[in-house]
N, C-alpha and C positions, 0 to 999 in steps of 0.2 A: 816596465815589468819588474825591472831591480828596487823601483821605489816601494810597489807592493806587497814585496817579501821582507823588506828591512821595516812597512808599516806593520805587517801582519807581524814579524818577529817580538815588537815592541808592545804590540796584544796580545800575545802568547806571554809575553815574559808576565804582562800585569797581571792576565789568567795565574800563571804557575803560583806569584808570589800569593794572591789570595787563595788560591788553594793551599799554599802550604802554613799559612796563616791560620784556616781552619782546619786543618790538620791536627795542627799543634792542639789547638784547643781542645779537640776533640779526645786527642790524647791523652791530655792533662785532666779532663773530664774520666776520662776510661780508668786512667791511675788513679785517682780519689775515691773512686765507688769500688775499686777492687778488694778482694779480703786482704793483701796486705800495703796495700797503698794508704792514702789520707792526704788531709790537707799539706802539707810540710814536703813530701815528694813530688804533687799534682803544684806545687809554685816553681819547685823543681826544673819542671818539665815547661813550664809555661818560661821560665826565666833562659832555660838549654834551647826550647825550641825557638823562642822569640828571636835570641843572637843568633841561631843556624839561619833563619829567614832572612835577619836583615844581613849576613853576611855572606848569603848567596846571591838575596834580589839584587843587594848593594853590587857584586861583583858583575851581575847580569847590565844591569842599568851603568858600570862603569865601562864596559867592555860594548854599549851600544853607544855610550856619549865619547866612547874612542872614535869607532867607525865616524861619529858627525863632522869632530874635530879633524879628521886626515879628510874629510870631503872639501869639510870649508880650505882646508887649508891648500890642496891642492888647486880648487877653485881660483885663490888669492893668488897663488905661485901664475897660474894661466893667465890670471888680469894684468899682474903685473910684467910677465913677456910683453905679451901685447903690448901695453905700454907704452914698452921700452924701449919697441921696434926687436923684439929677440925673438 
């Protein structure tokens, strides 16, 4: 059951980051056609929003490749009891 919520979490996160992917876009689309937006704030927005993305998915996807890293290693800790006779 544990394994299908930390699979489902790792879909969720892919979900979020493309939606906030087009988001951004959208945005930056919304700002260039406003009366006082334009091209020069709409890159703005694409250059603000693209760094907020990769440096939340990034945190998302470091904070899941944490959880893998304390499995395996846990695991390796277990083997090596074993082992050891411990």
């Amino acid at each position: 059951m544990r394994d299908f919520f930390i699979g489902s979490l790792e879909k969720l996160i892919t979900v979020l980051v493309v939606l906030m992917c087009v988001g951004v876009v959208i945005a930056a689309v919304a700002v260039m056609f406003s009366s006082e937006g334009g091209l020069l704030p709409a890159v703005g927005v694409l250059i603000g929003g693209g760094l907020y993305v990769i440096l939340l998915g990034g945190m998302m996807y470091l904070f899941r490749g944490i959880y893998d890293n304390t499995k395996r290693t846990a695991a390796a800790v277990e083997r090596l009891a074993q082992k050891n006779g411990g």
